[in-house]
Every structure is written in C-alpha cells, then in structure tokens.
C-alpha positions as CSV (number, residue, x, y, z in Angstrom):
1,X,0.0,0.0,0.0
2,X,2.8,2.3,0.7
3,X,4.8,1.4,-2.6
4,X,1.5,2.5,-4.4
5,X,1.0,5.7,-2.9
6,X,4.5,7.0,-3.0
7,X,4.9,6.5,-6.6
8,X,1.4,7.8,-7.6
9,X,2.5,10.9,-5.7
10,X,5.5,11.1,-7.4
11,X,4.0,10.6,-10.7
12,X,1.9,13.7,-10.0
13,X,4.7,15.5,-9.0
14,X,6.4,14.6,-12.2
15,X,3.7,15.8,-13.8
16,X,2.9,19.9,-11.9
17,X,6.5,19.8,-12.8
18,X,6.4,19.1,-16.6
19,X,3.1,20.9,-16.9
20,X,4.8,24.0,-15.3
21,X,7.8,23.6,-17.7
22,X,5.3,23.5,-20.8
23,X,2.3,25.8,-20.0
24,X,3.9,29.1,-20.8
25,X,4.8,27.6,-24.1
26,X,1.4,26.0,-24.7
27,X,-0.2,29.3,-23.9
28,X,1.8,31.3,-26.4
29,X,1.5,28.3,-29.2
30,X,-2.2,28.4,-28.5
31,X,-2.6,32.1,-28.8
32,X,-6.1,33.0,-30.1
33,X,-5.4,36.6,-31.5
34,X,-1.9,35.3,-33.5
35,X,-4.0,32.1,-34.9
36,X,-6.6,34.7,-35.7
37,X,-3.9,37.1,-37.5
38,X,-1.8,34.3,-38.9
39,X,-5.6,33.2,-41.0
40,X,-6.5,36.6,-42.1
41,X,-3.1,37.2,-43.4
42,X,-3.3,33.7,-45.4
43,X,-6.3,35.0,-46.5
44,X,-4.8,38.3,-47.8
45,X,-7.1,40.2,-44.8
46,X,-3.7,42.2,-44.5
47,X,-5.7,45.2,-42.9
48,X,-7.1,42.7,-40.2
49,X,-4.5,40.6,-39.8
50,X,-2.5,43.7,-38.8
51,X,-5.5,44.9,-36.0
52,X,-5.3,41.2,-34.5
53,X,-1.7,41.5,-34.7
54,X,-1.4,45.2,-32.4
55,X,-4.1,43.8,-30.1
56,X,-1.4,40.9,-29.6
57,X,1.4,42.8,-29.2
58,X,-0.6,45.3,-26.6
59,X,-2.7,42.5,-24.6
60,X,0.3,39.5,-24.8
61,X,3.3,41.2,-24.9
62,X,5.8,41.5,-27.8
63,X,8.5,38.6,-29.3
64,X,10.5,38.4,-32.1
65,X,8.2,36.0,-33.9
66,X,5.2,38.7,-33.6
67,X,7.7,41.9,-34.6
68,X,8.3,39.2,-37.5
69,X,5.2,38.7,-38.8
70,X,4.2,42.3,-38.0
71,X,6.9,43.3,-40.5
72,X,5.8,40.8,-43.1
73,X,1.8,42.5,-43.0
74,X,3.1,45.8,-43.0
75,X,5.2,45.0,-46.3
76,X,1.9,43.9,-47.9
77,X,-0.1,47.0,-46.9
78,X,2.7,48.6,-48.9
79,X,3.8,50.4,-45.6
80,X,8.2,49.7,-46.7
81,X,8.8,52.3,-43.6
82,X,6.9,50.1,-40.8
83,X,7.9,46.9,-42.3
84,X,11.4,47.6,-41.9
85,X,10.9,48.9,-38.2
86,X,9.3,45.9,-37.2
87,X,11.7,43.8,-38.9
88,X,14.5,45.6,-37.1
89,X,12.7,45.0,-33.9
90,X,12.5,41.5,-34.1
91,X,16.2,41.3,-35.0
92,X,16.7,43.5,-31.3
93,X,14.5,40.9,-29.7
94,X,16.5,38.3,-31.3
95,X,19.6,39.0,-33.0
96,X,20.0,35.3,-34.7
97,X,16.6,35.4,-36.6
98,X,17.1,34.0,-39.5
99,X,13.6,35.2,-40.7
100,X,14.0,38.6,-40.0
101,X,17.1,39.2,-41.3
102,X,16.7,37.9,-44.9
103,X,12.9,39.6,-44.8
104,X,14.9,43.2,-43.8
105,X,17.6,42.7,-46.7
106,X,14.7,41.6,-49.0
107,X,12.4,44.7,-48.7
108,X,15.6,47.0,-48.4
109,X,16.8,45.8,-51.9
110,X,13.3,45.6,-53.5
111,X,13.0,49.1,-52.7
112,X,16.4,50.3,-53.1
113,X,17.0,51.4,-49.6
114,X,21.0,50.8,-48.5
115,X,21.3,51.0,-45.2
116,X,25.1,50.5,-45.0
117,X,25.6,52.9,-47.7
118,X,28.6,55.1,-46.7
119,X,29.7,52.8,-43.9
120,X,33.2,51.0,-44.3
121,X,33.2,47.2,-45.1
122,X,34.7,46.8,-41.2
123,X,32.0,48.2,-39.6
124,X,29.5,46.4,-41.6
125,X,31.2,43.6,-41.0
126,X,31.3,44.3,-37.3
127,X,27.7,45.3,-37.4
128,X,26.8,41.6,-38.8
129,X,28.8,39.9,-36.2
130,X,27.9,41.6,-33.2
131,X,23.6,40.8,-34.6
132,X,24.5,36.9,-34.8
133,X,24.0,35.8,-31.4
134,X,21.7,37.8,-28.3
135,X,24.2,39.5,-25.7
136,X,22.9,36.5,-23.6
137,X,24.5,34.2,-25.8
138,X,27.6,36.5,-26.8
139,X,27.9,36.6,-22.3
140,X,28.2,33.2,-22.8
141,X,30.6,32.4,-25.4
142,X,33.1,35.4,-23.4
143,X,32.8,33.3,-20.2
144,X,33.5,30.1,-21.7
145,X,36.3,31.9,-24.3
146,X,38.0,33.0,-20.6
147,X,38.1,29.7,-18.7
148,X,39.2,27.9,-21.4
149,X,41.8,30.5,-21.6
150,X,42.6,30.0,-18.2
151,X,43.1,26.3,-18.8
152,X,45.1,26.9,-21.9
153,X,47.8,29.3,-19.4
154,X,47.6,26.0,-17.1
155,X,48.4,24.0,-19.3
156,X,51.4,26.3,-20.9
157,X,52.5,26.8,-17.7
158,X,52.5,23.2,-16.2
159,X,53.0,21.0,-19.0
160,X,56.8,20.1,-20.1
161,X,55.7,18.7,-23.5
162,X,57.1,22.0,-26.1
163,X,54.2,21.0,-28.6
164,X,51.4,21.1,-25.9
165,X,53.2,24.6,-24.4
166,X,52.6,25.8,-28.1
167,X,49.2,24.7,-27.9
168,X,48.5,26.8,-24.3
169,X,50.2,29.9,-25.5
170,X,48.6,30.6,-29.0
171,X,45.3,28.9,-27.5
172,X,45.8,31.3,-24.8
173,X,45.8,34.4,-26.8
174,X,42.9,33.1,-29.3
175,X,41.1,32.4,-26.5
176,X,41.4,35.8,-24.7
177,X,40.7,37.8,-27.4
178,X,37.8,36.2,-28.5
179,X,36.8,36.6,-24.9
180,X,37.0,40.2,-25.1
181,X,35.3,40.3,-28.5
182,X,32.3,38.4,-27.3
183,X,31.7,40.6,-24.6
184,X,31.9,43.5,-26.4
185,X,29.4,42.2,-29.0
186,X,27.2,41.6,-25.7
187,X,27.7,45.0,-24.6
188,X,26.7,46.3,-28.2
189,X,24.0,44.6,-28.3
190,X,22.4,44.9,-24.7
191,X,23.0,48.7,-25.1
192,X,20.8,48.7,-28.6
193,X,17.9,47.2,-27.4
194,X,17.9,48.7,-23.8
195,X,18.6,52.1,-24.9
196,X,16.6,52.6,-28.4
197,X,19.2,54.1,-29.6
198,X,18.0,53.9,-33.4
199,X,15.3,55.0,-35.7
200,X,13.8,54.5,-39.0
201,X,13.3,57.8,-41.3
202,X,9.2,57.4,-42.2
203,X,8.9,59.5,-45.0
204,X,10.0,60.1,-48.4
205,X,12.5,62.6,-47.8
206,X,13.3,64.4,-44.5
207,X,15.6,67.2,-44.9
208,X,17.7,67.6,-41.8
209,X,18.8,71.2,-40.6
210,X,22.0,72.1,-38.2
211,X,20.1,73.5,-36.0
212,X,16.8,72.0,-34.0
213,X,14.4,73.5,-36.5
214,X,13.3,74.0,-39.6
215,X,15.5,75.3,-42.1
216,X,14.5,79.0,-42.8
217,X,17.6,78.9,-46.1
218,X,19.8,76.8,-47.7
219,X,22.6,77.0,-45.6
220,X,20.6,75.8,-42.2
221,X,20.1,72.8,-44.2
222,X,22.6,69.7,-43.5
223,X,21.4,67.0,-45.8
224,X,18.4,64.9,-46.7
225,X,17.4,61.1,-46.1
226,X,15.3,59.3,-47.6
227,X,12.1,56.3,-46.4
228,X,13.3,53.5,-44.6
229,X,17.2,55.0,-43.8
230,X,18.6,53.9,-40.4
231,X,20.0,56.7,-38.2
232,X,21.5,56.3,-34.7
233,X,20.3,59.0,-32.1
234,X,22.5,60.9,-30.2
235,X,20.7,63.8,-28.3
236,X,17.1,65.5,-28.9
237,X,15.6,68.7,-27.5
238,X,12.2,70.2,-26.6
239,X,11.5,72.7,-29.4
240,X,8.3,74.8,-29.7
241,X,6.2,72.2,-29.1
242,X,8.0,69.6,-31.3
243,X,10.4,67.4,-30.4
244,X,14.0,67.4,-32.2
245,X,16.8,64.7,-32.0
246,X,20.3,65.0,-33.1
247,X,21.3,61.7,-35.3
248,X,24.0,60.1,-37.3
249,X,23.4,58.6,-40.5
250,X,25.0,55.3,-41.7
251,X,27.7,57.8,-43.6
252,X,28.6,59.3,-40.8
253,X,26.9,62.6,-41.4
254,X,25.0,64.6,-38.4
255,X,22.1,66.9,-38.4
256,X,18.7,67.5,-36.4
257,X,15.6,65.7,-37.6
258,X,12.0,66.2,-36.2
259,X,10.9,63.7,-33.8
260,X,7.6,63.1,-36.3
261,X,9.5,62.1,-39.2
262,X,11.2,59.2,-37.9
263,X,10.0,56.2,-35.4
264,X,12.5,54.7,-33.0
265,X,13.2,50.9,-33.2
C-alpha cells in the first residue's frame, strides 16, 4: 500500500513539474489573437491581420516572432517604412533570426534602400557579427572563451611537452581575445535594445537642418534622407512644441531631424 501511494504521488509531481515547464509555451503556441492574424493574413485580410496582430502585441506582450510577422503585413499594406521597423525589432529581440534578417535585406533591396551605404566594409562587417548571437548568448561564449583561456595558461604553464606549451600559449591568446570580442558584442547589443538608440526615417525625404528647426535657407540645411534610412540618435531637444533629436546617418553625417518624421526601433 505504501509502494502504491509513494509512486502515484511522485508521478503527480512529475507531472505539476512538466506541466509548469510547458504551459507558458502552450499558452503562447495556442494564442487566439496570433491564430486569428496568422488566418486573415493567409487569407490576404492584411488590414485585419495587422489589428489582431497590435491587439497581440498590446494584450500578450511582444517577441520576435510577432515583430516578424508584424513586418511581413506591413510590407503587404505597402507600408516599406513600418515593415522595416518591425523587422529591425524583431532582429533587437532576437539577433539570430534567420527570418528577419533575410525579410529586412529583402524589402531594403526591393525598394532600393541601402542601409550600409557610406559605412566602411569593417563596420558592416562588425555590425553583422555583433547581430549573430543575443548578448545572452555572446555573455556566454566570453565566459566560456575565458576559462578555457585560463586552462590553456595551465596548461602552458604546467605541462613540459614544447608541442602542448605551443598549444597553451597561441590557445591562450585566441582564447582571450575572442573573450574580449564576445563581450563587447554583448555590450553592443544589450546597449541597442535597452537604450533605443536607433530609428527608421518614415517618410520620403526628411531634410535635416543644423540647428533643432526648420530650415528658414539653404545654408541651415545639413542634408536629406530618404524612407526607410537607419539613423542612430545621439541627443534630442524640446522645441516649440516639437520634439527634435540629433542623429547620425550610416555615412557618418549629423544633423537635427524632427521627432515626427522618424520612429524609434
């Protein structure tokens, strides 16, 4: 009688445990508003599928998945400047999505919008790496990079065998630096999607002044930008009621922009 009851009891406990392990991620699977919006979008309802969609995102939270798919119905409403906001989202949310990335550089060369224009093939290169892997996962890779580096010193330091010293002191140095590399990426990208650093231009063309207002002549004016450019924000001010911020273009070049023409990622 005993035997019986202690392993019913722990086969219920086996089971609040696996239950509580799966619930969250039955809850999200079996979302009613996303099912609803995944339909209408099949169904080329593009206008509902994006109202099911932003009742989502405000009632259950956002994810990459929904930024995604978000993107995706705002490139069929024709809407290139949302589209690519969501998609950049998604890819702050989740750095490694596959999805998201090849849906960004698919609607940026459809319609001829380069965001690296200007920038040097380093920092796009940089850029790429650093949006592999979530700064989670980049936190990781530097811890584990360090105590295998510690292990390679051991092992220089310790061992008598020249070949395996060899191995210790190059590993060593790999090892360290790609420490330090993965924890800058993490830095990099914790700071981008804590800090909203980065906005998408919404309209044709902005012209950008060098000065937080409108440009009264030619010579206030900076430069212009067109739909769908990427620009990094650096500082804004409080204008007559309007809102101003001071950004950086992927070239480099600075200048104020209203706050209304753009939309922060």
């Amino acid at each position: 009688m005993n035997t019986k009851i202690y392993s019913y009891e722990s086969g219920l406990r086996r089971f609040v445990v696996l239950l509580a392990w799966c619930l969250p991620g039955l809850l999200l699977m079996a979302s009613p508003l996303t099912d609803k919006a995944a339909k209408a979008y099949h169904q080329e309802l593009y206008t509902e599928a994006l109202q099911l969609y932003q009742q989502a995102e405000r009632t259950e939270g956002t994810s990459a998945a929904l930024c995604c798919n978000m993107g995706d119905t705002y490139y069929r409403l024709k809407d290139t400047g949302r589209a690519i906001v969501y998609y950049e989202r998604a890819l702050l949310l989740d750095p490694g999505n596959a999805d998201a990335r090849f849906n960004l550089d698919f609607v940026r060369q459809k319609s001829g919008i380069g965001d690296e224009a200007g920038s040097s093939i380093l920092s796009i290169w940089a850029n790429k790496a650093a949006g592999s892997f979530s700064s989670n996962v980049w936190a990781a890779i530097g811890v584990i990079s360090f105590i295998l580096c510690l292990l390679a010193v051991c092992l220089y330091v310790f061992i008598d065998n020249v070949t395996w010293r060899k191995v210790g002191f190059f590993g060593a140095i790999a090892l360290l630096l790609l420490a330090v590399i993965a924890n800058v990426c993490a830095f990099v990208n914790h700071s981008r999607a804590v800090n909203h650093s980065t906005a998408i231009v919404m309209k044709p063309q902005v012209t950008l002044s060098n000065a937080p207002r409108t440009p009264k002549d030619k010579t206030e004016i900076a430069f212009e930008l067109g739909l769908g450019r990427k620009v990094e924000l650096l500082d804004s001010v409080l204008g007559k009621n309007q809102k101003w911020f001071y950004v950086e273009s992927s070239n480099s070049r600075r200048g104020w922009i209203n706050s209304g023409d753009v939309e922060i990622i």
